[in-house]
GULUM-111616 format. One line per 5 residues: number of its first residue (from 1); their letters; for each residue x, y, z negated of N, C-alpha, C. Coordinates in Angstrom, 1 decimal. Example, Ala and Ser with C-alpha at 12.3 -4.5 7.8 and 13.67 -1.06 7.14 Angstrom:
1	AS	13.2 -5.7 -7.8 12.3 -4.5 -7.8 13.2 -3.3 -7.8 | 12.8 -2.2 -7.1 13.7 -1.1 -7.1 12.9 0.0 -7.9 $
END
This chain:
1	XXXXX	30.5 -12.2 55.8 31.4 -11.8 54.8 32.8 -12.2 55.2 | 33.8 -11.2 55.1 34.8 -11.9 55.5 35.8 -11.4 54.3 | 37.1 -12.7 54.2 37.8 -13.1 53.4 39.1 -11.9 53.0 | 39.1 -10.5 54.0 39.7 -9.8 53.8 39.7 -9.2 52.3 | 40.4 -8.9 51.6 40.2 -7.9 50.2 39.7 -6.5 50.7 $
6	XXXXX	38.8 -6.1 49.9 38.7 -4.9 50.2 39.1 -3.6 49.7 | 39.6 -2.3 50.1 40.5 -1.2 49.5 39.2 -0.4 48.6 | 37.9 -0.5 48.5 37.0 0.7 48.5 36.8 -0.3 47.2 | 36.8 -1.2 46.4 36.6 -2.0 45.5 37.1 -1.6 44.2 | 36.9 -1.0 43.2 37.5 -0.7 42.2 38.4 -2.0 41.2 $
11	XXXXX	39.5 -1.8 40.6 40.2 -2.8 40.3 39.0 -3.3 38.8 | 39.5 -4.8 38.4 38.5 -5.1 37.2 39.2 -4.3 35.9 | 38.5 -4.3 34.9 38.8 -3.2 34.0 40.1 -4.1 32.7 | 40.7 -2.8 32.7 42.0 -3.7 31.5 41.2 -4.4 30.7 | 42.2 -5.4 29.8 41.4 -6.4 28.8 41.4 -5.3 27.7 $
16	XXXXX	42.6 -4.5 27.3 42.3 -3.2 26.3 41.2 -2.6 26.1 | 40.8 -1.6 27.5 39.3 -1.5 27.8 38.5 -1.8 27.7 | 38.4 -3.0 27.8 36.8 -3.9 27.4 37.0 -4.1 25.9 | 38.1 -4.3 25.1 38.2 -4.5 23.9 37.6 -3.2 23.1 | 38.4 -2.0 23.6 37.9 -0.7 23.2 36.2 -0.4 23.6 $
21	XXXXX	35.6 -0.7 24.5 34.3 -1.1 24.6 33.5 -2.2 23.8 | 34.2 -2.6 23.6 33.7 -3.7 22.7 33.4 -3.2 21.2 | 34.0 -2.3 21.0 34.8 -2.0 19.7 33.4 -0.7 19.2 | 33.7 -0.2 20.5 32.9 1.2 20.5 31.3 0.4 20.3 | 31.1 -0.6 20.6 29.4 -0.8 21.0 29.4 -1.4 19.6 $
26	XXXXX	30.0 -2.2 18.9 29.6 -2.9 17.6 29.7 -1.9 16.8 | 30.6 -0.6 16.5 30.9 0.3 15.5 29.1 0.9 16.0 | 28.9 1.2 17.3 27.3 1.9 17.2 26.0 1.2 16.6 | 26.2 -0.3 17.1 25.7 -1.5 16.4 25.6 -1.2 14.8 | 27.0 -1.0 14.2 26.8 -1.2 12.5 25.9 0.2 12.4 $
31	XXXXX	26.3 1.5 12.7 26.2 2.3 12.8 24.3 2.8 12.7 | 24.0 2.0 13.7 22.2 1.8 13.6 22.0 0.9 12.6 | 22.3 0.0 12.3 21.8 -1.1 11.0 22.0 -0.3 9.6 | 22.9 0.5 9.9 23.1 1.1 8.7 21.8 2.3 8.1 | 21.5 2.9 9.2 20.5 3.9 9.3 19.2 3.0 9.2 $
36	XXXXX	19.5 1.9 9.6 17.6 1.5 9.6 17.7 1.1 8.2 | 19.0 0.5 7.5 18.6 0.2 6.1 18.8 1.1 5.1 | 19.5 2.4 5.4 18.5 3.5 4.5 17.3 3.9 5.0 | 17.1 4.2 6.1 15.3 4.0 6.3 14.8 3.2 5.4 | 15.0 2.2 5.6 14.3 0.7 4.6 14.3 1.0 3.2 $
41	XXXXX	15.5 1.7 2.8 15.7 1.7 1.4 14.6 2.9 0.8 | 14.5 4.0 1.6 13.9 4.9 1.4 12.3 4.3 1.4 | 12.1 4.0 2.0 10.3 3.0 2.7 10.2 2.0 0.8 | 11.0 1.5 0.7 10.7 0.8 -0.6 10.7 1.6 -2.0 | 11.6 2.7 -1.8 11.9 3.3 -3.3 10.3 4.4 -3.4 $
46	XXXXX	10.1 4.8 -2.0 8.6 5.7 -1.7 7.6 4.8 -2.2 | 7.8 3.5 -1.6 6.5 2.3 -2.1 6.6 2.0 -3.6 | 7.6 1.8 -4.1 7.6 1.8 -5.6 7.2 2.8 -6.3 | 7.2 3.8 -5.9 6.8 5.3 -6.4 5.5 5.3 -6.1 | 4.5 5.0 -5.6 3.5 4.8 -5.3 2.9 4.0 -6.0 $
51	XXXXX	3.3 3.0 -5.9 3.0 1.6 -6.8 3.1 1.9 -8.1 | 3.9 2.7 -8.7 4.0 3.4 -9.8 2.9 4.2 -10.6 | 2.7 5.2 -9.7 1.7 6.1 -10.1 0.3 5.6 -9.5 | 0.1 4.4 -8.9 -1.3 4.0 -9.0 -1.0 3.3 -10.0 | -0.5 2.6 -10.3 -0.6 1.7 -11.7 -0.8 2.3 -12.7 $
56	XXXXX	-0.4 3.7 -13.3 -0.5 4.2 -14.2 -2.2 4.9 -13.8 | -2.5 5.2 -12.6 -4.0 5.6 -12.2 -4.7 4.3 -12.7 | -4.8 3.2 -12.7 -5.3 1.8 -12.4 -5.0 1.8 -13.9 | -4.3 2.1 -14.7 -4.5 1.9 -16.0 -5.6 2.6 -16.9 | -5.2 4.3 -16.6 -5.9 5.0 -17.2 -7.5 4.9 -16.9 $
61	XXXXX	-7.7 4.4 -15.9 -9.6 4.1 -15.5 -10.0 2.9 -16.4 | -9.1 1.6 -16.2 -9.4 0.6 -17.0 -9.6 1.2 -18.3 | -9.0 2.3 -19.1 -9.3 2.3 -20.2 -10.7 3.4 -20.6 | -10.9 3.8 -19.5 -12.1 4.3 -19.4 -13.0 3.8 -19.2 | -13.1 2.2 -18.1 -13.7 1.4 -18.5 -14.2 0.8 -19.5 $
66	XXXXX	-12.9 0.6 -20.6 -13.1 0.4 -21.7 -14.2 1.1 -22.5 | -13.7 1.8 -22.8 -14.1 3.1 -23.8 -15.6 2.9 -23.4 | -16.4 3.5 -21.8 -17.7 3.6 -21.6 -18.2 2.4 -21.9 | -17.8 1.5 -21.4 -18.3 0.0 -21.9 -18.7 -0.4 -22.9 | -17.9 0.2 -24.0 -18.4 0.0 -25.6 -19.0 1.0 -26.3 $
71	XXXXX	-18.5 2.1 -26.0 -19.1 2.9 -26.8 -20.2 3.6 -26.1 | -20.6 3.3 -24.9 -21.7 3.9 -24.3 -23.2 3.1 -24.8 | -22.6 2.3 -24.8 -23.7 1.0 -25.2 -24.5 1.8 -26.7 | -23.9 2.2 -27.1 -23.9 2.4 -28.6 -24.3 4.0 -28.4 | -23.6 5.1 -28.0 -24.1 6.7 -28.1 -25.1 6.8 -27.3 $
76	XXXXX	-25.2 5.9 -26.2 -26.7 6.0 -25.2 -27.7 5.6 -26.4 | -27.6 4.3 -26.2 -28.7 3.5 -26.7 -29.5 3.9 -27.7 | -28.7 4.7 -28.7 -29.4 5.3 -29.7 -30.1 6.3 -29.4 | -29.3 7.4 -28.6 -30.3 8.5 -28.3 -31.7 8.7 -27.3 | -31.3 7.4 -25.8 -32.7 7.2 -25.4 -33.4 6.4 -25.9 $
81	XXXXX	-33.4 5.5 -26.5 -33.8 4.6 -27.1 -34.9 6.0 -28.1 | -34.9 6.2 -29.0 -35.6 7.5 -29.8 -36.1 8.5 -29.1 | -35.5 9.0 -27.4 -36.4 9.3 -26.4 -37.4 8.8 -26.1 | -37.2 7.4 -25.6 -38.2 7.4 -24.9 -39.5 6.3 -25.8 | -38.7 6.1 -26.9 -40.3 5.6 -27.9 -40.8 6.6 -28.1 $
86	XXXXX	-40.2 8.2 -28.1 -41.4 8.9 -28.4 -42.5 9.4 -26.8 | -41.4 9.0 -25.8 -42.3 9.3 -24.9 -43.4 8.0 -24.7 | -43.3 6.9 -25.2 -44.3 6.1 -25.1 -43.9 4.7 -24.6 | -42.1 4.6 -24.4 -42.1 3.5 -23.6 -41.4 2.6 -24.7 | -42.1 1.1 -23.9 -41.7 -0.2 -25.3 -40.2 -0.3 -25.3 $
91	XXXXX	-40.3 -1.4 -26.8 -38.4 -1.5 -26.9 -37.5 -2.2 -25.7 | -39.0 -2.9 -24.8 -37.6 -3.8 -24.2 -37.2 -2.5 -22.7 | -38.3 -1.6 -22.4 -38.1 -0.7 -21.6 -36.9 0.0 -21.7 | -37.1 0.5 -23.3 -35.7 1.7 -23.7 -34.5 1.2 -23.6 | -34.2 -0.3 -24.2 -33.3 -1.1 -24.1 -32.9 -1.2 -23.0 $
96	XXXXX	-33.7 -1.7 -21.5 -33.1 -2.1 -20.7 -32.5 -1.0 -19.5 | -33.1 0.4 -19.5 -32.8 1.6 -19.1 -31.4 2.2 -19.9 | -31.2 1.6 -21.2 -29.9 2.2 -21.8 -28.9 1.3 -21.3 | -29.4 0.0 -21.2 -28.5 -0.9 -20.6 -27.8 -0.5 -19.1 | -28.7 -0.4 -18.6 -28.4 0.1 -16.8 -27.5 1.2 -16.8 $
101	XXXXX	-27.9 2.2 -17.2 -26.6 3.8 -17.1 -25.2 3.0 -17.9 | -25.1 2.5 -19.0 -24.0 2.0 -19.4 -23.3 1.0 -18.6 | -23.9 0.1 -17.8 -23.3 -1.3 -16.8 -22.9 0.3 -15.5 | -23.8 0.8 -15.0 -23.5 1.3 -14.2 -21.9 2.6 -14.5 | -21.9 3.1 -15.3 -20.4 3.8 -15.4 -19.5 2.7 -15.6 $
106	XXXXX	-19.6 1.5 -16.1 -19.0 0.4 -16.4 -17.9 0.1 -14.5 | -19.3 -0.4 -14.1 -19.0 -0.4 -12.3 -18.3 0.7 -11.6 | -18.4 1.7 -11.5 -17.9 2.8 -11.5 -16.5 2.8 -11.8 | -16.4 2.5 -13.1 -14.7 2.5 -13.5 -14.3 1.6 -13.2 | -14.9 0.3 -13.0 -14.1 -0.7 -12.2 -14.0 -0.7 -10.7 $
111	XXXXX	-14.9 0.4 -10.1 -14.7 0.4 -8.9 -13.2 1.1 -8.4 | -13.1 2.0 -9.6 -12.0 2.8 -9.5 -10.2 1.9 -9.8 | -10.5 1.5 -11.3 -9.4 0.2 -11.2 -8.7 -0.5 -9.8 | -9.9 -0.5 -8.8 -9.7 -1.7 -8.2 -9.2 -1.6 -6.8 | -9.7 0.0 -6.6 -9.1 1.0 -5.8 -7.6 1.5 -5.6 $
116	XXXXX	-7.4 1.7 -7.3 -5.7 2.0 -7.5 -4.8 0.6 -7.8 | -5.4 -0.5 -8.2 -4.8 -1.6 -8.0 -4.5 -2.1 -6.6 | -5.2 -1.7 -5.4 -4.5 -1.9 -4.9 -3.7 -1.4 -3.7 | -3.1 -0.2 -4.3 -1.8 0.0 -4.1 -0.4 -0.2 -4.4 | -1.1 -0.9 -5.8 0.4 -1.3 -5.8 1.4 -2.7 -5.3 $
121	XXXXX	0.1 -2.8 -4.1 0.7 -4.0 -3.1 1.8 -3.9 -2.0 | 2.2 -2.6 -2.3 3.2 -2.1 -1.2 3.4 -2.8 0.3 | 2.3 -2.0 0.7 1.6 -2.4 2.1 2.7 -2.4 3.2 | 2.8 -1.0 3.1 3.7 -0.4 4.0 5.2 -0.9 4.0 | 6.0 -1.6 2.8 7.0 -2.1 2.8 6.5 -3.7 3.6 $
126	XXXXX	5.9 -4.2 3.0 5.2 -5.6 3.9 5.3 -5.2 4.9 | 4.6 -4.5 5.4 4.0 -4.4 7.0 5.3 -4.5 7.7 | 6.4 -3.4 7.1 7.9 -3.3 8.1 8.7 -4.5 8.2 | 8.7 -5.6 6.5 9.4 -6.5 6.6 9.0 -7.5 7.2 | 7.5 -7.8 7.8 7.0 -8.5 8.3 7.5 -8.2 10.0 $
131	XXXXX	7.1 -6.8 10.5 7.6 -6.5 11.7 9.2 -7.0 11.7 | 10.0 -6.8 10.9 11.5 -7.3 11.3 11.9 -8.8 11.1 | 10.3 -9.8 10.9 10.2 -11.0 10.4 11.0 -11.6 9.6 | 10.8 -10.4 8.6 11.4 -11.7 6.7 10.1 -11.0 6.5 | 10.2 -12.5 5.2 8.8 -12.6 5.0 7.7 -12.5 5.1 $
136	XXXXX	7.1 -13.3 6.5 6.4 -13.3 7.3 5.9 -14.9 6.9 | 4.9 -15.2 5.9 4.0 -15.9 5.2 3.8 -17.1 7.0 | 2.6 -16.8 6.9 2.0 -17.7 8.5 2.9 -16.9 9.8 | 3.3 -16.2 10.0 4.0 -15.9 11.6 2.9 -15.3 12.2 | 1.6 -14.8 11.4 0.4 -14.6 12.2 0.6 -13.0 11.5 $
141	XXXXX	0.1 -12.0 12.5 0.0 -10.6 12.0 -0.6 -10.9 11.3 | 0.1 -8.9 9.9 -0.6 -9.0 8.6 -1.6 -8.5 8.5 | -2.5 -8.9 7.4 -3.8 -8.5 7.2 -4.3 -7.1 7.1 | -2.9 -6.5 6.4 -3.0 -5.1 6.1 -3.0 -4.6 7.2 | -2.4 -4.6 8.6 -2.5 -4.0 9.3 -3.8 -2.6 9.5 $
146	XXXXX	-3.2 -1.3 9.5 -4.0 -0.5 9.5 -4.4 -0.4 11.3 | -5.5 0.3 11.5 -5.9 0.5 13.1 -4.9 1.9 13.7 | -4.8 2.0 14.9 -3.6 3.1 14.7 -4.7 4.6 15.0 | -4.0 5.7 14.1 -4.5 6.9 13.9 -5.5 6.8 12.4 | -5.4 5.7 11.3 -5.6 5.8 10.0 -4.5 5.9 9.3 $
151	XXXXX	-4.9 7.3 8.1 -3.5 7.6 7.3 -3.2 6.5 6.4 | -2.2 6.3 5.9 -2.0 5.0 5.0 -3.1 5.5 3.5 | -2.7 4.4 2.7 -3.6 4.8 1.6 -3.0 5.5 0.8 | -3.3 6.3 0.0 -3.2 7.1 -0.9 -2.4 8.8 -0.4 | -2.9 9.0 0.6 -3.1 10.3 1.2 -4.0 11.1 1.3 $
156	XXX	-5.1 10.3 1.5 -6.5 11.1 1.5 -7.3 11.5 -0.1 | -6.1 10.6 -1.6 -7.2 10.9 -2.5 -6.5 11.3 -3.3 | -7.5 11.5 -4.7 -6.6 12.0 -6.2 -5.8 10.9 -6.6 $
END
């Protein structure tokens, strides 16, 4: 190496220059943050909207739960119950076969409750805030994580 300067060296760049680069890279900087947080904004108002209309799904089953719960007990019971003594079978038979179809739609509509309850865990908002670590509980990936090439929930159903 020798101590000569050399002519093929480009001079260093004005302080202006680097200021106006500077300037330019943080305005692209805001510029992206800004776009990821209406992304974000949109990702939450979608998840609320979701969370919305399962909730109102998750309501209206519960009260179908309701409803079969009580009053099945009562419009079954009576009618097989007087079936099947005339077919021959004792009271605790009739009773306990009216009992079963009633528990079983019972199950049913709680299966259903429990399905649209939970969505309104706003998975997909989790999952992102967790990826950009706020609110990130243990620091350990989240549970919800879906496997990749499964649609999220509530695409595939009524």
């Amino acid at each position: 190496m020798s101590d000569a300067p050399r002519d093929t060296d480009a001079p260093p760049p004005d302080f202006i220059d680097s200021l106006k680069e500077v300037g330019e890279a943080g305005r692209a900087a805001y510029g992206s943050a800004k776009d990821t947080g209406r992304a974000m904004r949109a990702l939450v108002s979608a998840d609320f909207a979701l969370a919305r209309s399962a909730f109102g799904r998750a309501l209206a089953w519960a009260c179908v739960a309701v409803v079969f719960g009580a009053s099945a007990w009562l419009l079954i019971t009576g009618a097989l119950i007087a079936l099947m003594q005339r077919f021959g079978f004792s009271w605790l038979q009739s009773l306990s076969l009216a009992a079963f179809l009633s528990l079983a739609m019972t199950a049913f509509a709680a299966w259903r409750v429990s399905r649209y309850f939970d969505y309104t865990g706003m998975h997909a908002t989790r999952r992102q805030l967790s990826r950009m670590g706020l609110f990130d509980e243990n620091g350990s990936p989240d549970d919800d994580e879906l496997p990749p090439g499964t649609p999220p929930p509530g695409t595939g159903g009524p």
